[in-house]
C-alpha positions in Angstrom: 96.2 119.8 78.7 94.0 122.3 80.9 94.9 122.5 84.5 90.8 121.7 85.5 91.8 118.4 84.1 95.1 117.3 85.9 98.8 117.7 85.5 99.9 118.7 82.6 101.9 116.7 79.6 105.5 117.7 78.6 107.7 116.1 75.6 111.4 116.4 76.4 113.4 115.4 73.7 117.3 113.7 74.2 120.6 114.3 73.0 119.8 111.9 70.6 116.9 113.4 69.6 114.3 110.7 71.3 111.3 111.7 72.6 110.4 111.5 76.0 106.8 112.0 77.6 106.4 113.2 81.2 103.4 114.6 83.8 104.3 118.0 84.8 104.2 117.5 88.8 105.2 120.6 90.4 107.2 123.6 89.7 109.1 126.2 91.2 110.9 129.6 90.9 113.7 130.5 93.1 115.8 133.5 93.4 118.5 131.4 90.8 116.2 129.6 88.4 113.2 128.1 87.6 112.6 124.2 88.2 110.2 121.4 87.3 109.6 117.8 89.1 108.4 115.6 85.9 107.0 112.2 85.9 107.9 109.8 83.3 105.0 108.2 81.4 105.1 105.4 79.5 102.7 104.7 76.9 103.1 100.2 77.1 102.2 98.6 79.9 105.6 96.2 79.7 107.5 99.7 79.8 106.0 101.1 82.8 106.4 98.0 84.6 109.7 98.1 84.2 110.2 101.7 84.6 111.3 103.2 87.7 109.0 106.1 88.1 111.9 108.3 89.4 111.2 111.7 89.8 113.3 114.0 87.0 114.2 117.0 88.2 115.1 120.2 85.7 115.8 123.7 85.3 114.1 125.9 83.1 116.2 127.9 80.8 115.2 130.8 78.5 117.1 130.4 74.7 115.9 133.1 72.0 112.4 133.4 74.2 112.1 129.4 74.6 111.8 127.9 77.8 114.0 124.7 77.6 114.7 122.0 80.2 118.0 121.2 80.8 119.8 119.2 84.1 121.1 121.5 87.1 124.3 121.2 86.6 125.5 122.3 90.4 125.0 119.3 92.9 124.2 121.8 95.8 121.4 123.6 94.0 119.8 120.0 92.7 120.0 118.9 96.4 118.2 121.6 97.3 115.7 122.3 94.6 114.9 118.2 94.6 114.9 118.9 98.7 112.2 121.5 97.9 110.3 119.4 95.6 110.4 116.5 98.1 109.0 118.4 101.0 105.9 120.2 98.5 105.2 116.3 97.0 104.8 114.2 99.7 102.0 114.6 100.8 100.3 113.6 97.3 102.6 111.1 96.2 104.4 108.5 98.1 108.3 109.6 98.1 110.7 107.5 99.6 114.0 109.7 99.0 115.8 112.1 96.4 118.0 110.3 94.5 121.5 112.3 94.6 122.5 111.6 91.0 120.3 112.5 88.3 119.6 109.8 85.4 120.0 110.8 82.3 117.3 110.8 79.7 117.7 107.9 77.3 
């Protein structure tokens, strides 16, 4: 999807292989990685509803010249890169508080 249009549309698939659609938010390159804030989207309405609309945080990883997203694995570094996030997102979305766990993809 073209940036003149909105955010754009990123499939992220599991560990089992499922498929997961989100809204590219916001992203970031720091002097240890690059990171993206995704949105989950949910294509029923029953879904979404139920949904928690968390923010999903991930690095961006370069395998064999593809970017990949994968979960920060260091607690510090997601603290701060969700901290960063947080700060750069709220004034266009409403953003109660970082969640200090991540959820995993499912």
């Amino acid at each position: 999807m073209s940036e003149e249009y909105g955010n754009s549309l990123v499939s992220v698939l599991d560990d089992e292989g499922n498929e997961h659609q989100f809204e590219l938010l916001d992203a970031i390159e720091t002097d240890d990685g690059r990171y993206v804030a995704l949105l989950p989207i949910y294509n029923e309405a029953e879904a979404a509803i139920e949904g928690d609309g968390e923010l999903v945080i991930l690095e961006v990883v370069d395998e064999n010249g593809e970017d990949l997203l994968v979960p920060i694995e260091n607690d510090d570094t997601f603290e701060d890169i969700a901290s960063i996030f947080e700060e750069r997102l709220a004034e266009y979305y409403e953003i109660n508080e970082v969640e200090e766990s991540q959820a995993p993809l499912s």
